[in-house]
Residue frames relative to the residue before (quaternion, step in Angstrom):
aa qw qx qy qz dx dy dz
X 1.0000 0.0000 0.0000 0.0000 0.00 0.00 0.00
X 0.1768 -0.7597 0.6093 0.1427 3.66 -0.86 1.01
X 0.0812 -0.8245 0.5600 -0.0075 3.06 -1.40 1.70
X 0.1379 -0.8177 0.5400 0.1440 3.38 -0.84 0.30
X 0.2399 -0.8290 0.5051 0.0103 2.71 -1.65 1.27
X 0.5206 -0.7755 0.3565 -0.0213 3.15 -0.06 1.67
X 0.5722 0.5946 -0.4886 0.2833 3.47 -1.73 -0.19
X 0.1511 -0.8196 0.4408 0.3334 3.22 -1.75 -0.15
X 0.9147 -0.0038 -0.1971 0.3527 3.31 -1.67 0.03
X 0.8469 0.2771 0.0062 0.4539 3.24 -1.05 0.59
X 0.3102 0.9259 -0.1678 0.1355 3.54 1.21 -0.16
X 0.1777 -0.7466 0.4018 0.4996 2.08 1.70 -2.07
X 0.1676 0.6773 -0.6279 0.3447 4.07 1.21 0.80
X 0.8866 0.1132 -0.2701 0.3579 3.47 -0.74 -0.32
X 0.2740 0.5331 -0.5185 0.6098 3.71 1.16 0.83
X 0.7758 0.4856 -0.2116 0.3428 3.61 0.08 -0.71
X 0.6145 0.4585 -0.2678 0.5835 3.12 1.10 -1.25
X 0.7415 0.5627 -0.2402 0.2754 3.27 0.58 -1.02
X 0.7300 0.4502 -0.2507 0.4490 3.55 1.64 -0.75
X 0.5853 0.7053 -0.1863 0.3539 3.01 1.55 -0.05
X 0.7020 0.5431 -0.1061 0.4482 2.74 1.20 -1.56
X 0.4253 -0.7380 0.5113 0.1143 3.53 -1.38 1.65
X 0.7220 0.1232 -0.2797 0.6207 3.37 1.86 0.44
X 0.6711 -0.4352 0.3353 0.4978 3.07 -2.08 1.36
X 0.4285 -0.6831 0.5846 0.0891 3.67 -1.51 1.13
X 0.3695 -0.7264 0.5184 0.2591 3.70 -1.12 1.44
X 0.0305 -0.7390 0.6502 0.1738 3.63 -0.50 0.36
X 0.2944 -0.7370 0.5969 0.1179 2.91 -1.41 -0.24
X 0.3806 0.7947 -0.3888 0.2690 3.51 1.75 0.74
X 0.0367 -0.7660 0.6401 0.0475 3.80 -0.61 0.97
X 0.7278 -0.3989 0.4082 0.3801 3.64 -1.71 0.76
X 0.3216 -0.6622 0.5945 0.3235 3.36 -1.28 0.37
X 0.2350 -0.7841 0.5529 0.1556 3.66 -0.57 0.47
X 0.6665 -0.4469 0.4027 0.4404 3.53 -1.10 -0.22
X 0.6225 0.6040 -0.3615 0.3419 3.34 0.60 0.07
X 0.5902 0.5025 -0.1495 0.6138 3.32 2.09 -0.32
X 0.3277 0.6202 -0.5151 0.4926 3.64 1.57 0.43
X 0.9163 0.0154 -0.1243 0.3804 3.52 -1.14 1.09
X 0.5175 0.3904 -0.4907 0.5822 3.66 1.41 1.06
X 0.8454 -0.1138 -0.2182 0.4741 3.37 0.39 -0.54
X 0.5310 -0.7017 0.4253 0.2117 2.64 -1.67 1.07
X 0.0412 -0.7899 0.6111 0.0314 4.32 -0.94 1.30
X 0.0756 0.7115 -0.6668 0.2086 3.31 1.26 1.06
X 0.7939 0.3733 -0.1283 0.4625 3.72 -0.31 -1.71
X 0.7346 0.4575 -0.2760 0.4182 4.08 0.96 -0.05
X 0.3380 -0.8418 0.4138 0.0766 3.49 0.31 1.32
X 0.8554 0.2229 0.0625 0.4633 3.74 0.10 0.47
X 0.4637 0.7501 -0.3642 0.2995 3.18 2.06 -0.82
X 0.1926 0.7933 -0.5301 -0.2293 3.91 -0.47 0.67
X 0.6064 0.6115 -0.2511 0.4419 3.29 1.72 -0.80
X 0.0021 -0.6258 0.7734 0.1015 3.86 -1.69 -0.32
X 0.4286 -0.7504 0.4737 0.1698 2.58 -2.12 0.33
X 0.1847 -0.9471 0.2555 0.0602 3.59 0.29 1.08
X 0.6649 0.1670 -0.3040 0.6615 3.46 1.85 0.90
X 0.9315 -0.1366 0.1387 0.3073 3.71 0.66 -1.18
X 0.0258 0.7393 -0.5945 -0.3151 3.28 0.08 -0.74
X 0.0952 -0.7797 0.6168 0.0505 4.00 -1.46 0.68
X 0.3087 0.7168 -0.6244 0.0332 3.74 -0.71 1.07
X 0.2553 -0.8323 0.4609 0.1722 3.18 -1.34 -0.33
X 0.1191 -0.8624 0.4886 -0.0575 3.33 -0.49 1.13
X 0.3185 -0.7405 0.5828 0.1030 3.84 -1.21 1.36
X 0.1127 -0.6411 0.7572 0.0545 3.39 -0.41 0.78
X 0.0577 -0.7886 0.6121 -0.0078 3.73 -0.87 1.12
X 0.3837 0.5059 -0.4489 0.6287 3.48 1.12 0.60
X 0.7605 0.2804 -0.3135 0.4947 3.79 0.32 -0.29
X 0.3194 -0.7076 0.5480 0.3113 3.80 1.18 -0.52
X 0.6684 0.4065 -0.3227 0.5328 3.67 1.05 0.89
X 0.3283 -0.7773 0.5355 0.0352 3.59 -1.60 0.94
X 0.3345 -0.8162 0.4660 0.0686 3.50 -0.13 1.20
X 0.1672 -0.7134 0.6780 0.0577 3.54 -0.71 0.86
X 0.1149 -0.8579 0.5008 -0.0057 3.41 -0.59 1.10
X 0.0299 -0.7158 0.6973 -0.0222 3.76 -0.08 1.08
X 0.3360 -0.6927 0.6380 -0.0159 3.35 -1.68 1.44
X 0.0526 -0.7954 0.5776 0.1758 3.96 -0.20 0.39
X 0.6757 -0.5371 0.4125 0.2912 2.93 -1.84 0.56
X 0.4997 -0.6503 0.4942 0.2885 3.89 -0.59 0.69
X 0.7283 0.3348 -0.3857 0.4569 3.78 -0.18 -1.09
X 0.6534 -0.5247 0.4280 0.3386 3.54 -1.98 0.41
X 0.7481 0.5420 -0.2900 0.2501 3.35 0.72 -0.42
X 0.6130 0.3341 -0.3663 0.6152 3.47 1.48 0.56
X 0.3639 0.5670 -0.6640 0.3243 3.84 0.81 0.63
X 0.3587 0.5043 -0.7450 0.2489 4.31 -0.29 0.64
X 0.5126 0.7740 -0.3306 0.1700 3.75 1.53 -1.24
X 0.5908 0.7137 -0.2274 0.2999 2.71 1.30 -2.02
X 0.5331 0.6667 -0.3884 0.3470 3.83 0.53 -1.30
X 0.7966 0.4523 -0.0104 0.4010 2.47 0.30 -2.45
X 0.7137 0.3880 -0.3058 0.4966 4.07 0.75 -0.73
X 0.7763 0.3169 -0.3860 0.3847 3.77 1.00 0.21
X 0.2644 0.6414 -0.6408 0.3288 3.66 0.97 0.21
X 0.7408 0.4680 -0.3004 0.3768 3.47 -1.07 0.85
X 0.5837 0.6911 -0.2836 0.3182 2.98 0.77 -2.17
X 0.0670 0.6886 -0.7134 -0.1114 3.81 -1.39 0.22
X 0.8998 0.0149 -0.1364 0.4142 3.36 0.61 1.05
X 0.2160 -0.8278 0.5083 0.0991 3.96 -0.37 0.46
X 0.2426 -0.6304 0.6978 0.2383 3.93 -1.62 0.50
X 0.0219 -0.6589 0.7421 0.1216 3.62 -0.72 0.68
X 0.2540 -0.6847 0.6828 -0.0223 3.47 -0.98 1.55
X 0.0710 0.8901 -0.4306 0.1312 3.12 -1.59 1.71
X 0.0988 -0.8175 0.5428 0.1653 3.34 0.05 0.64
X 0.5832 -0.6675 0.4429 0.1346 2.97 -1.87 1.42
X 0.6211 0.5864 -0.3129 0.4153 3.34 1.57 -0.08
X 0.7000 0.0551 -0.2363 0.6717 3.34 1.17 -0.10
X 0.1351 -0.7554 0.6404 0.0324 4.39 0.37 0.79
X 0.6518 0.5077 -0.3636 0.4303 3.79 0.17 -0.56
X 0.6310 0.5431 -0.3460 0.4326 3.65 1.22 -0.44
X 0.6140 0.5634 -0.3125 0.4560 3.74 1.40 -0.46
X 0.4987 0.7439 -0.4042 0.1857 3.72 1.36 -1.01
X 0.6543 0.6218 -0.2154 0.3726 3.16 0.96 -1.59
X 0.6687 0.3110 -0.2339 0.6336 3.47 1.25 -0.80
X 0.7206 0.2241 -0.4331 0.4929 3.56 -0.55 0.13
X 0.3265 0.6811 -0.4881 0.4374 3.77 0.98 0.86
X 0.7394 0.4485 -0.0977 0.4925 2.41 0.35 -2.50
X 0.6284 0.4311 -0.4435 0.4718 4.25 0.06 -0.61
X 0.7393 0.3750 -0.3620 0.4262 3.43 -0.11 -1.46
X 0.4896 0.5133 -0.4813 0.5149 4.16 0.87 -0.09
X 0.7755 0.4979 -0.2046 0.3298 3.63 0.58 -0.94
X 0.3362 -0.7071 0.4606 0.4181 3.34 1.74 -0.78
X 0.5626 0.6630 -0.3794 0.3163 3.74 1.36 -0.61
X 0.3827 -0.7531 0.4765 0.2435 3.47 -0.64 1.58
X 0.0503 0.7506 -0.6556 -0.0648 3.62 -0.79 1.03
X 0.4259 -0.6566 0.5842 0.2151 3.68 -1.43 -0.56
X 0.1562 0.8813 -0.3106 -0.3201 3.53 -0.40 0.04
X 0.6040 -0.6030 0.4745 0.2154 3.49 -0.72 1.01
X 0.1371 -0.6850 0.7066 0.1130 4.09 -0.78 1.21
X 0.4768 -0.4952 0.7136 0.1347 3.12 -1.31 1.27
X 0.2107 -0.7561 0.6049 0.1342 3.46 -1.62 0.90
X 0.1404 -0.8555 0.4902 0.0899 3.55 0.93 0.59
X 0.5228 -0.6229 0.4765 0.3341 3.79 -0.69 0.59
X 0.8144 0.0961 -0.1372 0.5555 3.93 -0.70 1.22
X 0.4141 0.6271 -0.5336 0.3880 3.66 1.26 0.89
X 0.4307 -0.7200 0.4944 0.2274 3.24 -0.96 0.17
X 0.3359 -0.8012 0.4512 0.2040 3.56 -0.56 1.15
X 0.1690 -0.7713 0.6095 0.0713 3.02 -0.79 1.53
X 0.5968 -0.4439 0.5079 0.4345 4.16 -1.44 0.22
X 0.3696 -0.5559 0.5830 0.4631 3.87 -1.05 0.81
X 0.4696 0.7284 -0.4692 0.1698 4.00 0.30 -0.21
X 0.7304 0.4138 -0.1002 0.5340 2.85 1.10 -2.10
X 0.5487 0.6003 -0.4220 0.4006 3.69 1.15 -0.46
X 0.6493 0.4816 -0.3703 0.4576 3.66 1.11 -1.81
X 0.7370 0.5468 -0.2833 0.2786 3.93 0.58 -1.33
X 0.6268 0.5245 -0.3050 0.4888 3.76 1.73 -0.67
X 0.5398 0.6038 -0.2746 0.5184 3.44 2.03 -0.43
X 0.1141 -0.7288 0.5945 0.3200 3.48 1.00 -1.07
X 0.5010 0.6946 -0.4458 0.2605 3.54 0.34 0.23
X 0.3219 -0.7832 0.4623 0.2629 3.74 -1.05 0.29
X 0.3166 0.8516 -0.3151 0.2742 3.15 1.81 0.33
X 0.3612 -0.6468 0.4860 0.4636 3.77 -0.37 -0.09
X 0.3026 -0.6370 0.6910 0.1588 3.25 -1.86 0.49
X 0.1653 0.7901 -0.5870 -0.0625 3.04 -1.55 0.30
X 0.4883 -0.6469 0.4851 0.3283 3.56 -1.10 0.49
X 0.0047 0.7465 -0.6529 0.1285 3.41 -1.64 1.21
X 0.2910 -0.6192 0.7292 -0.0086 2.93 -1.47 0.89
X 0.0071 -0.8828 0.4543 0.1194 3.10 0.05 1.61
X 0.5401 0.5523 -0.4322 0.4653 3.72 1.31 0.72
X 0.5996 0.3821 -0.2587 0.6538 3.82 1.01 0.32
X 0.3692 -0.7397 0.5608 0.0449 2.99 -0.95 2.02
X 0.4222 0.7095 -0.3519 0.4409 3.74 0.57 0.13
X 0.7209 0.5929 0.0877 0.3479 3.19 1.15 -2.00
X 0.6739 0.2502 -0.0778 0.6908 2.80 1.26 -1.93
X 0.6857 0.4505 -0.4495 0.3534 3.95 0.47 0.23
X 0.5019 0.4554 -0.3868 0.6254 3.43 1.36 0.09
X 0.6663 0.2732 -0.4939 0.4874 3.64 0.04 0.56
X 0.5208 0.6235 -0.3852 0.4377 3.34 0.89 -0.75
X 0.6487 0.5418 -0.2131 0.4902 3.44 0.52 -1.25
X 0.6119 0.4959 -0.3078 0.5337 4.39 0.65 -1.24
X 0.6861 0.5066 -0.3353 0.4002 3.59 0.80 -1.02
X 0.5447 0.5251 -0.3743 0.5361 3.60 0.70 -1.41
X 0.9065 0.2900 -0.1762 0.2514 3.84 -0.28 -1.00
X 0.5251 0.4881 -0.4039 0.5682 3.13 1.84 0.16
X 0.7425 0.4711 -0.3328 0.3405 3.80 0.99 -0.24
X 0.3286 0.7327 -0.2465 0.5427 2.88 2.38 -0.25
X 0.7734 0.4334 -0.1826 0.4252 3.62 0.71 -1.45
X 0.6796 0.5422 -0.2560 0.4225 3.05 1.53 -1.08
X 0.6795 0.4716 -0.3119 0.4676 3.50 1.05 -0.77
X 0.6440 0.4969 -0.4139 0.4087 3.61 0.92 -0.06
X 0.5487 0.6727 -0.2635 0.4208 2.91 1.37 -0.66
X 0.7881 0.2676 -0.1999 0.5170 3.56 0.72 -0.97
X 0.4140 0.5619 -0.4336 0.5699 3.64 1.46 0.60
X 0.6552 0.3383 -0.3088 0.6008 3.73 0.77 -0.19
X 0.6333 0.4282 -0.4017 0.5042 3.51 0.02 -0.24
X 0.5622 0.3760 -0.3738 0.6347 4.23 0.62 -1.10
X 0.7889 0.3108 -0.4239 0.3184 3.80 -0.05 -0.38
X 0.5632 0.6459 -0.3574 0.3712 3.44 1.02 -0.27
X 0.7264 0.4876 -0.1540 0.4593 3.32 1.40 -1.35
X 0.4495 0.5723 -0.4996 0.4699 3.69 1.47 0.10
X 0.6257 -0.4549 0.5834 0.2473 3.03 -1.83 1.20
X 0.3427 -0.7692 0.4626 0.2772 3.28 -1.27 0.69
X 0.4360 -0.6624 0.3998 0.4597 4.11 -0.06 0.45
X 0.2157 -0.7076 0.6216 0.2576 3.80 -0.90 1.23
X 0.6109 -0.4605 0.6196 0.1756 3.33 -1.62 0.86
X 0.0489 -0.7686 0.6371 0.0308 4.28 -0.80 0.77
């Protein structure tokens, strides 16, 4: 199953891919240089020197489900979202990682899915000195009917329990819309 993990800048996507994965993970992170002074913004990102400028790729078996996850990580800033298109064709489901300190940075992605119909979750990063918010007040400032869940996207434990909410919310969702297509079939008349 190809998943994608989502969100923006600085988030903590390829931290994720990276604790998870049951192989050494491809990134795709290069220095920021001076040339990234006044596009993206590392006001709110302490320490930030690196980005990701095509992907991140691991993969993870969840043998309790009898299934293997292919995890593709996108780049955060706006200027490599042509990618997006092209890194979900396939996908049956997405993590849009978020921190509650900057939440407006996640919109754009749980945009882009709910545009897509593609059932995702999203997963609060616990950043060190964040404040814990209820997944309630998080789902209700989203407006969304998605599930939430807490993560630690440096603690493989963390990021595989969300990993796991996804698999069974896209699970629920596809059955779901398999009932509904069956509901909407003409019934066969009898002659």
């Amino acid at each position: 199953m190809k998943i994608i993990i989502a969100g923006g800048f600085g988030v903590g996507k390829t931290t994720f891919v990276g604790s998870v994965s049951e192989i050494p993970p491809l990134t795709t992170e290069a220095h920021m240089t001076a040339a990234s002074v006044g596009v993206d913004d590392t006001s709110r990102i302490a320490g930030k020197t690196t980005t990701t400028v095509a992907m991140d790729f691991g993969r993870i078996t969840l043998p309790e489900q009898d299934v293997v996850l292919y995890l593709f990580g996108t780049p955060g800033q706006d200027r490599f979202w042509f990618m997006w298109d092209e890194l979900t064709v396939g996908a049956v489901g997405a993590v849009v990682l978020a921190d509650t300190r900057r939440l407006p940075d996640c919109f754009a992605a749980i945009d882009f899915f709910e545009d897509r119909k593609l059932p995702f979750v999203v997963a609060v990063n616990q950043f060190d000195g964040a404040l814990v918010h209820p997944v309630t007040d998080v789902r209700k400032a989203l407006d969304i009917e998605h599930p939430v869940v807490m993560c630690d996207a440096r603690h493989q434990p963390s990021t595989r329990a969300a990993l796991i909410a996804l698999v069974r919310h896209a699970l629920e969702a596809t059955l779901a819309e398999e009932a509904r297509a069956a509901r909407s079939q003409p019934t066969p008349q009898r002659t």
